[in-house]
KOLLO-750904 format. One record per residue: residue number from 0; x, y, z of N, C-alpha, C in turn. Coordinates in pm, 1 decimal. Each point is the difference from the previous one (the first is absolute). Example, Ala and Ser with C-alpha at 12.3 -4.5 7.8 and 13.67 -1.06 7.14 Angstrom:
BEGIN
@bake->0&nxx->1319.0&nyy->-569.0&nzz->780.0&caxx->-89.0&cayy->119.0&cazz->0.0&cxx->90.0&cyy->120.0&czz->0.0
@bake->1&nxx->-35.0&nyy->105.0&nzz->-72.0&caxx->82.0&cayy->119.0&cazz->6.0&cxx->-77.0&cyy->109.0&czz->73.0
END
This chain:
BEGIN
@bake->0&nxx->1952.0&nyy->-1030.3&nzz->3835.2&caxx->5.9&cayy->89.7&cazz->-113.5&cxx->-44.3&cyy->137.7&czz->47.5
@bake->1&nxx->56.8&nyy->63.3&nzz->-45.9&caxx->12.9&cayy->190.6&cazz->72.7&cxx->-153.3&cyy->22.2&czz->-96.0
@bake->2&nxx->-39.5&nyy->133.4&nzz->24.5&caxx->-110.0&cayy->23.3&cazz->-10.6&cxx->40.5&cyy->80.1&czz->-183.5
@bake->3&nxx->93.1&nyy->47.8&nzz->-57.1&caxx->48.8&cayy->67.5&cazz->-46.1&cxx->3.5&cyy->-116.2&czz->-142.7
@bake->4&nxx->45.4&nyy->-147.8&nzz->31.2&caxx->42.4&cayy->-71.7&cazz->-73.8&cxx->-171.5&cyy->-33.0&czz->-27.6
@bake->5&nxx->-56.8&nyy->-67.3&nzz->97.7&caxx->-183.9&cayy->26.7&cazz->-97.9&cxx->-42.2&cyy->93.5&czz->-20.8
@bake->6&nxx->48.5&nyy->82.2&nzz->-33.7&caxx->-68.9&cayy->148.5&cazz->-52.0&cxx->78.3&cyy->-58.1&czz->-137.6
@bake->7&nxx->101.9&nyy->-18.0&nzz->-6.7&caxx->97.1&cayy->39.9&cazz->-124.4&cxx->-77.6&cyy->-165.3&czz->-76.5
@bake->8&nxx->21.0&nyy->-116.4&nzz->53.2&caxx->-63.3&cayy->-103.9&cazz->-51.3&cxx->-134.3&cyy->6.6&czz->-24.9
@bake->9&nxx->-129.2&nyy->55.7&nzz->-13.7&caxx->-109.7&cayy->21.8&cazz->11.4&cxx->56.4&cyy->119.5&czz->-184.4
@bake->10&nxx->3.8&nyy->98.0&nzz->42.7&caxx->47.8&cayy->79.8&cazz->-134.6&cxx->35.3&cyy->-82.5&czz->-98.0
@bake->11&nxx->97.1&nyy->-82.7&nzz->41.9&caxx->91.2&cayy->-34.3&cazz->-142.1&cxx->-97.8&cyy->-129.3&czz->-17.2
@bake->12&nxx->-86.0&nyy->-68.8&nzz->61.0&caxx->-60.1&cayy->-50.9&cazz->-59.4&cxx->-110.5&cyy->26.4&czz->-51.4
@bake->13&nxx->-40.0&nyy->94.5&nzz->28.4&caxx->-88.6&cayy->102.2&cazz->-121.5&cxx->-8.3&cyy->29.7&czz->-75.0
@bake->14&nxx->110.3&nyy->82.2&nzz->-49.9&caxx->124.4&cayy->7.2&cazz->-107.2&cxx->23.4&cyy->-99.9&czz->-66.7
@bake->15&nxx->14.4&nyy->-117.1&nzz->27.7&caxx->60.3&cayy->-115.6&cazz->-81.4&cxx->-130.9&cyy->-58.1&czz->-71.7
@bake->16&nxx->-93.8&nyy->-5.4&nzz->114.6&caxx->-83.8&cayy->-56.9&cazz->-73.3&cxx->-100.7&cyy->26.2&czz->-74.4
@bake->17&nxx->-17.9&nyy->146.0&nzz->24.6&caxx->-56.6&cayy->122.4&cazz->-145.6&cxx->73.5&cyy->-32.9&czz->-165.6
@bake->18&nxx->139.2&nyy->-4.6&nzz->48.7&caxx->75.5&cayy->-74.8&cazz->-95.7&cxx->-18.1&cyy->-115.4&czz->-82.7
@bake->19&nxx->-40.6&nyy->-95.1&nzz->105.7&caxx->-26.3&cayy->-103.9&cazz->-90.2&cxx->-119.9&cyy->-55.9&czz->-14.0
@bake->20&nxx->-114.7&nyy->60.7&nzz->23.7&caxx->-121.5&cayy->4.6&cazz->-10.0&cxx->1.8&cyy->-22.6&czz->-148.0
@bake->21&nxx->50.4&nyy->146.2&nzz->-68.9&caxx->26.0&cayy->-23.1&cazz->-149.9&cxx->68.5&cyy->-89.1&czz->-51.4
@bake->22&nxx->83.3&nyy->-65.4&nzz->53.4&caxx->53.1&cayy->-98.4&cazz->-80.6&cxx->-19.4&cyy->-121.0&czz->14.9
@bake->23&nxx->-106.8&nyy->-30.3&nzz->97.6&caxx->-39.1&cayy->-133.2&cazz->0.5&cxx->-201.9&cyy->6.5&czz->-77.5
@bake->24&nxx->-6.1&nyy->145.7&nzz->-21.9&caxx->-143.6&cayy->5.9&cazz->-36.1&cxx->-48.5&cyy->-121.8&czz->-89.0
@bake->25&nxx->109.1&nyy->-8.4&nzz->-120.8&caxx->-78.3&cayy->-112.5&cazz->-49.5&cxx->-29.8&cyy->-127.1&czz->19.8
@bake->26&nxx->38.7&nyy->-7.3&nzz->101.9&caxx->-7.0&cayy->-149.6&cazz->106.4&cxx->-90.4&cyy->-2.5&czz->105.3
@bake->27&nxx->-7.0&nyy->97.1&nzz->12.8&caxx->-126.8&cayy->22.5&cazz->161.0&cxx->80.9&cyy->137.2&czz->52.4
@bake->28&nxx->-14.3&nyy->-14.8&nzz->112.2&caxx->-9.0&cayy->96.3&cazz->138.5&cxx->106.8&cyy->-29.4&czz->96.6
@bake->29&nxx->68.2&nyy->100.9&nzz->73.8&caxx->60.7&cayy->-19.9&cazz->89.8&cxx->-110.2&cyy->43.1&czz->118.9
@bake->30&nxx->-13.2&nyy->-97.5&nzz->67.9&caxx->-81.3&cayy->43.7&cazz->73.5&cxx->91.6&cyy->75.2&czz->132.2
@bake->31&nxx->97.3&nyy->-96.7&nzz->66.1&caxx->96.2&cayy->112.2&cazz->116.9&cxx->130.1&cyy->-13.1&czz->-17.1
@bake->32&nxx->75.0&nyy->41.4&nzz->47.4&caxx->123.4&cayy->-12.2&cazz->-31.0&cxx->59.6&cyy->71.8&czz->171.7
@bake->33&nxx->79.1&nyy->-67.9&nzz->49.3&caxx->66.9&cayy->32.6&cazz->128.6&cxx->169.5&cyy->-32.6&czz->-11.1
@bake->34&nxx->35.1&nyy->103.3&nzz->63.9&caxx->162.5&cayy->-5.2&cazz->-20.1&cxx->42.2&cyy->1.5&czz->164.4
@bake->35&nxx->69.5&nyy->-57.4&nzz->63.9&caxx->76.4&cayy->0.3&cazz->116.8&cxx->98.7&cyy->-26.8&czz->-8.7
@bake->36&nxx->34.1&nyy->108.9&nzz->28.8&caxx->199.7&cayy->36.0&cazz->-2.2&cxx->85.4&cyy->-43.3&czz->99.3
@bake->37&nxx->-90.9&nyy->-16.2&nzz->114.0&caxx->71.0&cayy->-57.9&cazz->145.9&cxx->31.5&cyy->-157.5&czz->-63.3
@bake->38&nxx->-96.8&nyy->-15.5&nzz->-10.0&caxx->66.3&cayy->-198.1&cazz->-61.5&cxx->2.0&cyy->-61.4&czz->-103.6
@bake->39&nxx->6.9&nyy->133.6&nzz->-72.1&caxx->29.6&cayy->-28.5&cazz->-175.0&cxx->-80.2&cyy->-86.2&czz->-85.2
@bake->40&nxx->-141.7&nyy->18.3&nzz->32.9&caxx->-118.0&cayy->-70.2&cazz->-64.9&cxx->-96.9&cyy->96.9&czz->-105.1
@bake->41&nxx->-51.7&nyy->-34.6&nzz->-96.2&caxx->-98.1&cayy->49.3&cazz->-73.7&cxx->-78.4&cyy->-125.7&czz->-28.0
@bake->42&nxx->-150.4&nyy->64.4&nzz->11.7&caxx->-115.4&cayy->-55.9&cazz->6.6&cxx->-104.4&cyy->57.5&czz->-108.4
@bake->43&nxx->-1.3&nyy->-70.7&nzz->-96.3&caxx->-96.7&cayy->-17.1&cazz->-89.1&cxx->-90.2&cyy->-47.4&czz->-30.0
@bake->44&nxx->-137.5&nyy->43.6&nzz->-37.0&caxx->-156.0&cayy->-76.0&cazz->6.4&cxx->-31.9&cyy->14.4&czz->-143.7
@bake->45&nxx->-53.2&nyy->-55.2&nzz->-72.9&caxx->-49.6&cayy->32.0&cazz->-198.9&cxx->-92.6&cyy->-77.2&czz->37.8
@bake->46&nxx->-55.8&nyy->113.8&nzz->-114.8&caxx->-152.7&cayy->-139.3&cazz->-45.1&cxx->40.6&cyy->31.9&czz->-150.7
@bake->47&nxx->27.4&nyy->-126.9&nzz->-57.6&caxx->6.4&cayy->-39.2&cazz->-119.3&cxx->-146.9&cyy->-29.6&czz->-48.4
@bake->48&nxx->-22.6&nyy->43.9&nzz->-151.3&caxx->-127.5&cayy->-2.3&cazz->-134.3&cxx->13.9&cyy->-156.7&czz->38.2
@bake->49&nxx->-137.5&nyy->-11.2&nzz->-14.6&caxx->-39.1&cayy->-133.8&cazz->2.1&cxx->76.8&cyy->-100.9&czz->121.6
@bake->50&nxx->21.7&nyy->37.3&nzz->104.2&caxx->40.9&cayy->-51.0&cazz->140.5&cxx->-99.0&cyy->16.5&czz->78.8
@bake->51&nxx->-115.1&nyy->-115.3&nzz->76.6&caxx->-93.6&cayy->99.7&cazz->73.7&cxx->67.2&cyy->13.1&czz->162.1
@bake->52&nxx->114.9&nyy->-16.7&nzz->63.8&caxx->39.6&cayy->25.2&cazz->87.9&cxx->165.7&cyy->73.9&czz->-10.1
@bake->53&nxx->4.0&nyy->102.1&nzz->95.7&caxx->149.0&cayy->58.8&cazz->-52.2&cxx->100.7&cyy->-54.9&czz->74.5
@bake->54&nxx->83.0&nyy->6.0&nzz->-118.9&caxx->154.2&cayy->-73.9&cazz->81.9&cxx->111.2&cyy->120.5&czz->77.6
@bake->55&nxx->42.8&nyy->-84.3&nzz->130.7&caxx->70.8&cayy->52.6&cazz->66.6&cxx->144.4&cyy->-43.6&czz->-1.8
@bake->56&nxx->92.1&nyy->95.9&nzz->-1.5&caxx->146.4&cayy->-20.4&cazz->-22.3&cxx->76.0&cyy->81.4&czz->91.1
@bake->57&nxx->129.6&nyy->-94.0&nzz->60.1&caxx->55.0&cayy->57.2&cazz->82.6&cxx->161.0&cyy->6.8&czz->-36.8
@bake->58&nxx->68.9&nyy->116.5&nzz->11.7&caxx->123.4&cayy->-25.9&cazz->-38.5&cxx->79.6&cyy->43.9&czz->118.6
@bake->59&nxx->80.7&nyy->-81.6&nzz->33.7&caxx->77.8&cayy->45.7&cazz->130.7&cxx->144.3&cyy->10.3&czz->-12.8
@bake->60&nxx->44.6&nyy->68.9&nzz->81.0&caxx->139.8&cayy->-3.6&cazz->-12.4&cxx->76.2&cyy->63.0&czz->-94.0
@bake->61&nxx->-82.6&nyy->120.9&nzz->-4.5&caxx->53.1&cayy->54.9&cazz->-122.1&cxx->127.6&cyy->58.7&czz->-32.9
@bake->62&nxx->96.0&nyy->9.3&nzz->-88.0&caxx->116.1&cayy->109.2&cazz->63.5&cxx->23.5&cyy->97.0&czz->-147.7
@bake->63&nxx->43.1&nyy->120.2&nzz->-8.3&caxx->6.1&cayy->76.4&cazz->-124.4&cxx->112.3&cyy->-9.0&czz->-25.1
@bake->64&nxx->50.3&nyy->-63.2&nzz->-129.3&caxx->151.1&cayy->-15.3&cazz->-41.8&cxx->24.5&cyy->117.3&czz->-107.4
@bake->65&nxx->102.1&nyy->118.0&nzz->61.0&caxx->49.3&cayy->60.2&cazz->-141.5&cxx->142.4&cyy->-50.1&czz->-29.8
@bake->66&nxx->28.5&nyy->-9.2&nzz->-94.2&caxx->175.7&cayy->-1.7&cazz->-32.0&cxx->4.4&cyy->61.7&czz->-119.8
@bake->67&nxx->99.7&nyy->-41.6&nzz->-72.7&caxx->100.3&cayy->61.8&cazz->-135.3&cxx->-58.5&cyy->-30.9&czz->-121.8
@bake->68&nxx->-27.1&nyy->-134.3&nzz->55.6&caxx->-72.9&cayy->-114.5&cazz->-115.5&cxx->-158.7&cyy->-3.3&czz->-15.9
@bake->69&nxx->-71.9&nyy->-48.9&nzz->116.7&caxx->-101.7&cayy->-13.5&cazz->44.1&cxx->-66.6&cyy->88.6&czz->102.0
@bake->70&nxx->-156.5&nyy->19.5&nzz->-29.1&caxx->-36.6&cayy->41.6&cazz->81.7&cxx->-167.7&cyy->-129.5&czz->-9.1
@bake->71&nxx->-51.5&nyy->-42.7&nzz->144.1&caxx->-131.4&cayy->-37.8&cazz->-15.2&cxx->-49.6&cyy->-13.0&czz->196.5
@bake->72&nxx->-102.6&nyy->-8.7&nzz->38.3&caxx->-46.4&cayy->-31.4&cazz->98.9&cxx->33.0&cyy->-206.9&czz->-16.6
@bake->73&nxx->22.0&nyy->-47.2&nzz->162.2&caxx->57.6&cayy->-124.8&cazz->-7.4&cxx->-104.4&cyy->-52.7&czz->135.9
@bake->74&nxx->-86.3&nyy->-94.8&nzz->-2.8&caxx->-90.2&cayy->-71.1&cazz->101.6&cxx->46.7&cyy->-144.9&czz->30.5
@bake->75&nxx->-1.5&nyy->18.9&nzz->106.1&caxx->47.2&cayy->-168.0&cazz->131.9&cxx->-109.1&cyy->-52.0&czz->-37.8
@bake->76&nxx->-111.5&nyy->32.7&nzz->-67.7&caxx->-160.2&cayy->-137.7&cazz->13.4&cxx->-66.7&cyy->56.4&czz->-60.3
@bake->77&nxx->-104.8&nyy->-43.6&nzz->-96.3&caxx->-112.1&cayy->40.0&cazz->-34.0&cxx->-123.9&cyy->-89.5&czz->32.7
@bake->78&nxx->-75.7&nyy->9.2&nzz->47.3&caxx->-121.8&cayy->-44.7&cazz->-16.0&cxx->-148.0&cyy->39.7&czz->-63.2
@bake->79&nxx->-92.0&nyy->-90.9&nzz->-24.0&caxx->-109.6&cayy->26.8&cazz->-13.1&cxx->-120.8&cyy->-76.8&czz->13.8
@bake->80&nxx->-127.1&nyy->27.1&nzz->10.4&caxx->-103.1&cayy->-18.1&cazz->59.8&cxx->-4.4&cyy->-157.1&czz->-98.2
@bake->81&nxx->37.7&nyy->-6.7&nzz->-64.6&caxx->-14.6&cayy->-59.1&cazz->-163.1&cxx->108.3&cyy->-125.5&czz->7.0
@bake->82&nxx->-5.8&nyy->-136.6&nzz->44.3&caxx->108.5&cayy->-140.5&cazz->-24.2&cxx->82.0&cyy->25.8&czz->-135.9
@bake->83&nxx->-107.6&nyy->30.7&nzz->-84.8&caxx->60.2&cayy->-20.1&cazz->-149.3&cxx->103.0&cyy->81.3&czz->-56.7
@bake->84&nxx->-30.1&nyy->160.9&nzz->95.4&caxx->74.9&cayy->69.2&cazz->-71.8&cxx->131.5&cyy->10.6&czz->122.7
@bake->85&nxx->13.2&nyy->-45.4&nzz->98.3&caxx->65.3&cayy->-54.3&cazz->120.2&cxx->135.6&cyy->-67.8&czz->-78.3
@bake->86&nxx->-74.5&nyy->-122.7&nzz->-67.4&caxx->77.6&cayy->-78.7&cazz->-59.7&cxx->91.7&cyy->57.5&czz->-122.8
@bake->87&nxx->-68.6&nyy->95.2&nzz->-93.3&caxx->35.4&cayy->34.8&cazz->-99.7&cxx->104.3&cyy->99.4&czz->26.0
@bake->88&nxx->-22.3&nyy->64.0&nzz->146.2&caxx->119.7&cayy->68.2&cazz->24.4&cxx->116.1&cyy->-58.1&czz->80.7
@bake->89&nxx->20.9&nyy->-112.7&nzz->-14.0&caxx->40.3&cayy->-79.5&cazz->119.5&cxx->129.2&cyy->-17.3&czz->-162.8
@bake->90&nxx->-85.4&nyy->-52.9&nzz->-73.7&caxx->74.7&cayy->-88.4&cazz->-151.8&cxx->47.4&cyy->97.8&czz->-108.0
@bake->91&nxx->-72.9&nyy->145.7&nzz->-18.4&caxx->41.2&cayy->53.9&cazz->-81.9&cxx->76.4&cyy->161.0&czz->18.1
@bake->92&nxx->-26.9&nyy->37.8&nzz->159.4&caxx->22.5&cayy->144.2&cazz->12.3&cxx->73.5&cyy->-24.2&czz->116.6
@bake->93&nxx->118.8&nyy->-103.7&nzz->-19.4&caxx->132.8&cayy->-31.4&cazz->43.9&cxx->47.8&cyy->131.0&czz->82.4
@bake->94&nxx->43.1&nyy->97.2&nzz->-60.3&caxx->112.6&cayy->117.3&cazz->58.8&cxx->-111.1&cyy->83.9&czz->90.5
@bake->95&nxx->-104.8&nyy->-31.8&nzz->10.8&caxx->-118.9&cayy->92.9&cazz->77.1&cxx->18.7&cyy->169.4&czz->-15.6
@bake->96&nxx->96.8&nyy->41.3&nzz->-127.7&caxx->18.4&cayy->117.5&cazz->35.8&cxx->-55.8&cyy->80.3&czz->-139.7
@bake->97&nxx->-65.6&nyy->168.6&nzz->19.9&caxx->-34.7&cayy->44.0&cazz->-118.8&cxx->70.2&cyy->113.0&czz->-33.7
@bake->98&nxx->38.0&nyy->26.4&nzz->-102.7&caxx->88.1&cayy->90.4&cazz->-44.3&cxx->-38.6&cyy->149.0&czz->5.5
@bake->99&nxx->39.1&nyy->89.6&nzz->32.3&caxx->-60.0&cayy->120.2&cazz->-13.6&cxx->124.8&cyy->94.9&czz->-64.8
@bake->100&nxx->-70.1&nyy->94.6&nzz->-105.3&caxx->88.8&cayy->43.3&cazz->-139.5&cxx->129.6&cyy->165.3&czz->105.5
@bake->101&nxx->97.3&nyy->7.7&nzz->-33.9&caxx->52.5&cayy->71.1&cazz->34.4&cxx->-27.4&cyy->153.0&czz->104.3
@bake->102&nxx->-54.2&nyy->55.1&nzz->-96.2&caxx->-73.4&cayy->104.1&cazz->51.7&cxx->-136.6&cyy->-0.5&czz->101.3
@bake->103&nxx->-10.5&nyy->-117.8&nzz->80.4&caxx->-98.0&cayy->-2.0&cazz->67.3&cxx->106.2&cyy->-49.7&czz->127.9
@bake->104&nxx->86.7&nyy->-92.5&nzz->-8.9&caxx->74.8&cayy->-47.2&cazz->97.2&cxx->-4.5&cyy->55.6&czz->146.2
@bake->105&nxx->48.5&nyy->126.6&nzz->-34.6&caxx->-14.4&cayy->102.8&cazz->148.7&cxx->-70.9&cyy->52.5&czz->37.1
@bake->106&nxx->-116.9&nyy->10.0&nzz->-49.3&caxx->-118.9&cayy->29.4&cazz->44.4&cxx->-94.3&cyy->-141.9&czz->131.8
@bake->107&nxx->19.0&nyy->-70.6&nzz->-111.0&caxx->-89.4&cayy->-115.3&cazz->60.0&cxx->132.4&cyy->-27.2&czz->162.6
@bake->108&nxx->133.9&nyy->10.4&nzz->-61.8&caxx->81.4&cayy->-59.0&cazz->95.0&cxx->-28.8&cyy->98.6&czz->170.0
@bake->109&nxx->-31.7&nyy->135.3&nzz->-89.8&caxx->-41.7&cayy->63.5&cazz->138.0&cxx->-122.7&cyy->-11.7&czz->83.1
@bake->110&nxx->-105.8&nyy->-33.7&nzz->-91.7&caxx->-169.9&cayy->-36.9&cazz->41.4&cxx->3.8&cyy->-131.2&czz->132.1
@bake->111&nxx->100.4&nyy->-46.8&nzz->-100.4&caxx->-25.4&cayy->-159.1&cazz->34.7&cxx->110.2&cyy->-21.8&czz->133.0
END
C-alpha cells in the first residue's frame, strides 16, 4: 500500500467515524474505526451501554456498487468478536450489503 493510500485511509476514517460517533451515541461509543482500501476491509471496535467488554467487527471485501437502480456498499464476510451476533448475521443479514442514499454514492465511492 503506497504511502498516499494510508494517508487517504487514516482521513477517511476519521471522517467516517466523527460521523458515526453521533449516530451510534445512543448505544455507546465507537471506539476505532480503520478503513483499508488495499484489501477492502473496515474495522470496527464499539463499546455498547451496558456491554462491559467492546465488540469487534470486521467487514471485508468490500466493493461500492452505484447503478441506475441501486446504490449500497456490498461485503464478502462479516465478523465479530461476538458467536451470537456472528450467527445472527450469518441468518438474518443475508445480502451483507448497506444501502447508501443517492447523493452520497460518489462521495463515499471516491473515499472508499
Amino acid at each position: 500500500m503506497g504511502l498516499f493510500s494510508k494517508i487517504k485511509d487514516k482521513a477517511v476514517s476519521h471522517l467516517f467515524k466523527k460521523s458515526a460517533d453521533s449516530f451510534i451515541s445512543d448505544f455507546g461509543n465507537l471506539n476505532d474505526l480503520k478503513i483499508d482500501s488495499a484489501n477492502k476491509d473496515i474495522y470496527l471496535s464499539v463499546s455498547l451501554k451496558g456491554e462491559r467488554e467492546s465488540i469487534d467487527i470486521k467487514m471485508s471485501g468490500y466493493e461500492v456498487v452505484k447503478s441506475k437502480d441501486d446504490n449500497f456498499i456490498q461485503f464478502q464476510n462479516i465478523t465479530t468478536s461476538r458467536e451470537w451476533i456472528n450467527v445472527g448475521i450469518e441468518k438474518f443479514f443475508l445480502e451483507r450489503r448497506i444501502d447508501i442514499p443517492a447523493q452520497y454514492i460518489g462521495i463515499v465511492k471516491f473515499l472508499l
